[in-house]
N, CA, C and O of each residue as an XYZ file, in Angstrom:
260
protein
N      64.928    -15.329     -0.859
C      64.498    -14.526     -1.977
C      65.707    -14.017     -2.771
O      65.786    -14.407     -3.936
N      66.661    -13.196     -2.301
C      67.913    -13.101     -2.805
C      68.854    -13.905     -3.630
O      69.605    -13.602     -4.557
N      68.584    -15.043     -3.005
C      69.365    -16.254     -3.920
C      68.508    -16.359     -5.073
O      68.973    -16.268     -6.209
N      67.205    -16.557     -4.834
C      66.498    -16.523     -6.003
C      66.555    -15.927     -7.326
O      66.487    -16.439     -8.443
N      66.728    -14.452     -6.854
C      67.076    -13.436     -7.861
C      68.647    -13.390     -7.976
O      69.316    -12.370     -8.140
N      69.092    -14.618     -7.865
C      70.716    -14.620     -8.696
C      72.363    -14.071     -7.656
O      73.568    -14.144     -7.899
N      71.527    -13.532     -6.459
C      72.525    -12.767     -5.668
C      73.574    -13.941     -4.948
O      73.219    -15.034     -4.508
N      74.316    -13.642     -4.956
C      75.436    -14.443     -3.723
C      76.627    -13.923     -3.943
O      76.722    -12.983     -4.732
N      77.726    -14.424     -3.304
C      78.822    -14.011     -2.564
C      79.234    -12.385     -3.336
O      79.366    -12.258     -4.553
N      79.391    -11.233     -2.327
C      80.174    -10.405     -3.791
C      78.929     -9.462     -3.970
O      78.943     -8.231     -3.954
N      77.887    -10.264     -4.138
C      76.965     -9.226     -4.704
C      76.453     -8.263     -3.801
O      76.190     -8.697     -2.680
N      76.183     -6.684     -4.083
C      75.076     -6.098     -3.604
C      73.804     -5.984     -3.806
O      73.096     -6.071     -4.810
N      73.539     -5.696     -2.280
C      71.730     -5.410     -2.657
C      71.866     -4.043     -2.201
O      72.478     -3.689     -1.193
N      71.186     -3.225     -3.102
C      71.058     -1.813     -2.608
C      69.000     -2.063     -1.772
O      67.973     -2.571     -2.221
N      69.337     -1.417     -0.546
C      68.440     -1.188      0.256
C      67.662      0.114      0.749
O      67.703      0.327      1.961
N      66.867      1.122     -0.160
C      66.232      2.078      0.196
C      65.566      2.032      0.803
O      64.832      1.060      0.625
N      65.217      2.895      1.939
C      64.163      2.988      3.424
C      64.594      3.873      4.378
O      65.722      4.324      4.179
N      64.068      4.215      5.268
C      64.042      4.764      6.232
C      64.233      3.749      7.536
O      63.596      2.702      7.416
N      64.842      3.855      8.503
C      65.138      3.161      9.806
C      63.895      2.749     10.160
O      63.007      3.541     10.476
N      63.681      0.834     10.114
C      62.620      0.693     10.560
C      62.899     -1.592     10.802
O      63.485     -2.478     10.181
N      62.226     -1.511     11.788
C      62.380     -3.461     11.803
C      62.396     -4.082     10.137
O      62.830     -5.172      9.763
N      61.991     -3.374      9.604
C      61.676     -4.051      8.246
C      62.805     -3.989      7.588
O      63.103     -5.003      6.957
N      63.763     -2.799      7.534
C      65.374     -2.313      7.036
C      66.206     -3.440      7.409
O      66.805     -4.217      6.666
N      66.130     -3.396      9.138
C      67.270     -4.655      9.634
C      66.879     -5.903      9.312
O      67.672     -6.775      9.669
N      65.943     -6.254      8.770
C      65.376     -7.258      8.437
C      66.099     -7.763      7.155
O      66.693     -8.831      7.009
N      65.918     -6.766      6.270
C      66.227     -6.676      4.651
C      67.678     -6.797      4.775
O      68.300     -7.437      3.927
N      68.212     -6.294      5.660
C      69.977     -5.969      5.872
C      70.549     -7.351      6.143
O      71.421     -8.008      5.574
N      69.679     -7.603      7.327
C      70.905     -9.102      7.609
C      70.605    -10.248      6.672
O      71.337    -11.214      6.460
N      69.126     -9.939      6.008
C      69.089    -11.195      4.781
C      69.907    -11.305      3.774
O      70.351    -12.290      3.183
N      70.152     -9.467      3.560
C      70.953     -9.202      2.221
C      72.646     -9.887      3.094
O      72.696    -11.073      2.767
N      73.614     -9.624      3.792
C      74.665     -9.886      4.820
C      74.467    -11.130      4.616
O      75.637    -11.505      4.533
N      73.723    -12.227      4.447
C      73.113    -13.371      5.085
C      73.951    -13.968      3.335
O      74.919    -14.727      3.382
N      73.455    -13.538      2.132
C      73.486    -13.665      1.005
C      75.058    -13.355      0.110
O      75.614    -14.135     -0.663
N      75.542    -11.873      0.545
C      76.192    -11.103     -0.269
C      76.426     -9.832      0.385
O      77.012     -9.935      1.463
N      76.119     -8.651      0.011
C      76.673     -7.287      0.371
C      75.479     -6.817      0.525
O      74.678     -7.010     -0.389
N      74.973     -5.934      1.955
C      74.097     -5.022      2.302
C      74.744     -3.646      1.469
O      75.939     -3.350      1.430
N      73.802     -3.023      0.928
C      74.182     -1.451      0.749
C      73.173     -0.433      0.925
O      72.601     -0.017     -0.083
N      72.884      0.013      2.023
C      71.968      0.404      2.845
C      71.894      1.829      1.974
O      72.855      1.908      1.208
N      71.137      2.788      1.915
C      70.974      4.214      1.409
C      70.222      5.196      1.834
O      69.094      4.828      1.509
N      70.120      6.249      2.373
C      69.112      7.081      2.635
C      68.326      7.490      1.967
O      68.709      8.331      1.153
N      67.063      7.165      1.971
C      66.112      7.782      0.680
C      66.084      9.727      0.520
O      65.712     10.459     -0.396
N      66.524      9.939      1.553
C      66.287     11.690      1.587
C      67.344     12.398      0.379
O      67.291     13.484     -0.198
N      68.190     11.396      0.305
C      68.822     11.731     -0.862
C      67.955     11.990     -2.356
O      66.874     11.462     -2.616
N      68.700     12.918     -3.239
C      68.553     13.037     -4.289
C      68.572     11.740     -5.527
O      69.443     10.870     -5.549
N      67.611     11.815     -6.359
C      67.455     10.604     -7.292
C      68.926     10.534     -7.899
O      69.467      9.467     -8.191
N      69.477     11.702     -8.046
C      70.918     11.120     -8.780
C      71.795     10.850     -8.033
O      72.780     10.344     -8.570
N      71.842     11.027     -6.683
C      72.726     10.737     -5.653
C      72.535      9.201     -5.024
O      73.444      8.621     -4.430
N      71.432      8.728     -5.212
C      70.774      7.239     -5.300
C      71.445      6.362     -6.225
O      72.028      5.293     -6.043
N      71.216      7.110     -7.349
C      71.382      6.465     -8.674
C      73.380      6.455     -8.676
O      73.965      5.735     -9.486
N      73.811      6.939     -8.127
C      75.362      7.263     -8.348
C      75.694      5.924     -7.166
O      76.525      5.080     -7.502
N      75.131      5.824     -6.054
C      76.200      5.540     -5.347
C      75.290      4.041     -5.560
O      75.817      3.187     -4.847
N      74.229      3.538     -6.234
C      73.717      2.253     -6.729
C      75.035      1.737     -7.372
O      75.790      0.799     -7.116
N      75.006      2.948     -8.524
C      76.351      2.319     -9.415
C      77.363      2.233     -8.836
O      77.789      1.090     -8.997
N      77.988      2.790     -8.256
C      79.532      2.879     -7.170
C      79.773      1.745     -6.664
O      80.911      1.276     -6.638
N      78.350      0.922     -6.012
C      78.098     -0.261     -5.480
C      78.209     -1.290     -5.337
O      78.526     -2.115     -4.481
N      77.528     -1.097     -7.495
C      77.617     -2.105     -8.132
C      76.487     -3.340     -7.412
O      76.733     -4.525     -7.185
N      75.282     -2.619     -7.182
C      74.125     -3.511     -6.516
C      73.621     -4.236     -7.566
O      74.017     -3.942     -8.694
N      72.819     -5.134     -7.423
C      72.398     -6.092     -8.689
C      70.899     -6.248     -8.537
O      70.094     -6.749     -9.322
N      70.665     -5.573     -7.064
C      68.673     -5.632     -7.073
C      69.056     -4.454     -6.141
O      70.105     -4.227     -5.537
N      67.681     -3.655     -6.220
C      67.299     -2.720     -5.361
C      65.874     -3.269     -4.644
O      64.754     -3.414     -5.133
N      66.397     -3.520     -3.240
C      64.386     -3.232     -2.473
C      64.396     -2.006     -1.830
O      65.195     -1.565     -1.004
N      63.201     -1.414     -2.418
C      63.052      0.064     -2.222
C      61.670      0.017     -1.104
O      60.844     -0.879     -1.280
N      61.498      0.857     -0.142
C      60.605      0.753      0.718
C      59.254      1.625     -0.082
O      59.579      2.601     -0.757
N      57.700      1.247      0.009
C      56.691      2.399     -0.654
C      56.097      2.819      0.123
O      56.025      2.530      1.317
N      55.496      3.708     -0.587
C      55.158      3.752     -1.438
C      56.018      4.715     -2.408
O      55.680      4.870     -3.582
């Protein structure tokens, strides 16, 4: 899926969620591709939004709802 959406070597994926099989899942695909950038959702929307950019992620999968 990652490759799909343009990602490879270099790139991040920013990964919002909470600790769960589905996270490590998303992690070693993203690792698998390019750059995991894992995030705590308990964070603040601008503290999300800051360290997305810092990142330099190029997709976000965000866990829902």
């Amino acid at each position: 899926m990652f490759t799909g959406l343009g990602i490879g070597r270099g790139d991040a994926v920013g990964l919002l969620s909470t600790n769960s099989g589905t996270l490590l899942a998303a992690i070693l695909a993203a690792q698998a591709v390019g750059v995991a950038q894992p995030i705590d959702p308990t964070l603040s929307r601008v503290s999300v939004t800051h360290l997305l950019q810092l990142g330099g992620a190029r997709v976000l999968v965000a866990a829902g709802p």
